[in-house]
C-alpha positions in Angstrom: 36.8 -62.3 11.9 37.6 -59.9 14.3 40.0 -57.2 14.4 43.2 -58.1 17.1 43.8 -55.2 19.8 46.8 -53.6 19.4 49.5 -55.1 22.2 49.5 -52.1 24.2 52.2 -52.7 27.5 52.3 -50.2 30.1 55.4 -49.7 32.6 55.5 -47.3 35.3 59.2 -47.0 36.3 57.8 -43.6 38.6 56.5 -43.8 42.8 53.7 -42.2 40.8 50.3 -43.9 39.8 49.7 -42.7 35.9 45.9 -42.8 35.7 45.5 -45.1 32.1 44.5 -48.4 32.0 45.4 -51.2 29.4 41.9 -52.1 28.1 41.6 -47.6 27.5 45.0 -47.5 25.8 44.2 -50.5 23.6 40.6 -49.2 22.5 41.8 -45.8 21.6 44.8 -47.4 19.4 42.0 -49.3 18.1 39.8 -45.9 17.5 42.9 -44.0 16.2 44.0 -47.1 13.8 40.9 -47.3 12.3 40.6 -43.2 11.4 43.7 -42.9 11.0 44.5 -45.5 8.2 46.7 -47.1 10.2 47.7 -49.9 12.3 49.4 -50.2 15.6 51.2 -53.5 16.4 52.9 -53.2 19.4 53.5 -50.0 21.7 55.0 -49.5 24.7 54.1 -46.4 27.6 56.8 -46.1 29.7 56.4 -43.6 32.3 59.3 -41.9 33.9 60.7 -39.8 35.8 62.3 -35.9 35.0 66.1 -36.7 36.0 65.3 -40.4 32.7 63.2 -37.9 30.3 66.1 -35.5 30.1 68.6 -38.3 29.7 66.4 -40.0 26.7 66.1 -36.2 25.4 70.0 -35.6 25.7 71.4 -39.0 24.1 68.8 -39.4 21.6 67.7 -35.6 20.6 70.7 -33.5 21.7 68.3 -31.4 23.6 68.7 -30.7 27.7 65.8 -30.2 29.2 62.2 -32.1 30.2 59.6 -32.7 28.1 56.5 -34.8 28.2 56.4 -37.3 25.7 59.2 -38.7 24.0 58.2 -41.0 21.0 60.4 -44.0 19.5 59.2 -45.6 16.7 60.6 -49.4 15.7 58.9 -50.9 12.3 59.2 -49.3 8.6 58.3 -46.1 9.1 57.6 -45.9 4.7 54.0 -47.5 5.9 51.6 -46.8 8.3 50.7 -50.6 9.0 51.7 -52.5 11.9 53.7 -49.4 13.8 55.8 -50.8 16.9 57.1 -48.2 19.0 57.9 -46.7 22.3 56.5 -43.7 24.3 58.3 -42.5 27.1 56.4 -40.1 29.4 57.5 -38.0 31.7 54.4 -38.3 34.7 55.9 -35.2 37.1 55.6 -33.5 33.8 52.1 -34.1 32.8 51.0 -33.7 36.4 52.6 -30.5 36.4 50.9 -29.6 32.7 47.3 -30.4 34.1 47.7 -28.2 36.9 48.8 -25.6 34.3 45.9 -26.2 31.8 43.7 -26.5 34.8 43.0 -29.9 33.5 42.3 -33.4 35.3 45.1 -35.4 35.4 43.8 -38.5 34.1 42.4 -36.0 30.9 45.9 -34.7 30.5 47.8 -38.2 30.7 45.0 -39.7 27.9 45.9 -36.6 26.1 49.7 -36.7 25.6 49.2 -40.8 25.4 47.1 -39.8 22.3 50.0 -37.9 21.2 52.1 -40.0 21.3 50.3 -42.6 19.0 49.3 -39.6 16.7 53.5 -39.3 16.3 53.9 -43.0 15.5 51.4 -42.7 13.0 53.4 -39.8 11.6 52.3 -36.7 12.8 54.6 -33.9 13.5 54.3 -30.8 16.1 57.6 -28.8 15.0 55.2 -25.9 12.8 52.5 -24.2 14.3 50.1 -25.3 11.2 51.1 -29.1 12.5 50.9 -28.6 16.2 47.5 -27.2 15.5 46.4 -30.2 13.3 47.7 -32.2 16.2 45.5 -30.3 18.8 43.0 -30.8 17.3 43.0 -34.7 16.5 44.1 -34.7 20.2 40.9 -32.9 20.8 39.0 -35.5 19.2 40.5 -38.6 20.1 39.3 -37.2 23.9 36.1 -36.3 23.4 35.2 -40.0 22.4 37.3 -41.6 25.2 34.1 -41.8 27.5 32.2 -43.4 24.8 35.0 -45.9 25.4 35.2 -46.1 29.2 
């Protein structure tokens, strides 16, 4: 029998065009769930905009200022099997980060996408030790997302 996709729903609530498509964002859930011992049930991507990121950021995180990913997650967090959960991204933001990294913008939205899901798998980014696990399953994640496309 084969394995269901993950239901993967994208909104855009930006005048911006984030660069993913569904059928990527679903086969790299897939990829993830399956080396990642988990499972992803349902996730949304929500892209916004600075002025909603802060706002999400201030009521839910006590924290003031933009940032590129904010990560919600939904299901029993105790296991790693069918994780529901929303991401809400910040798209100035990652535009601006891929000019910064000198980074294509599509490369730099699959990468903070791939965050994301790392984080509703339960992965963390508040040490340095973590944020450099995290790179570097980021790291991998994109180098097999042509193998994908």
């Amino acid at each position: 029998m084969a394995k269901e996709l993950p239901d993967i729903q994208i909104f855009n609530q930006t005048n911006l065009s984030p660069p993913l498509e569904q059928a990527l964002c679903q086969a790299i859930a897939n990829q993830l769930s399956e080396n990642e011992e988990c499972s992803f049930n349902f996730v949304e991507v929500v892209f916004v905009d600075e002025e909603k990121i802060v706002q999400i950021n201030k009521e839910h995180l006590n924290r003031d200022y933009v940032t590129d990913i904010i990560t919600f997650r939904y299901d029993d967090a105790d296991t790693n099997q069918d994780i529901e959960g929303t991401m809400f991204c910040c798209a100035p933001r990652i535009i601006e980060q891929a000019q910064e990294f000198n980074e294509s913008t599509e490369r730099e939205f699959l990468r903070i996408y791939i965050h994301g899901l790392l984080h509703l798998a339960g992965y963390d980014d508040k040490s340095t030790g973590e944020k450099e696990k995290m790179t570097k399953k980021e790291d991998f994640y994109l180098s097999r997302t042509k193998k994908l496309q």
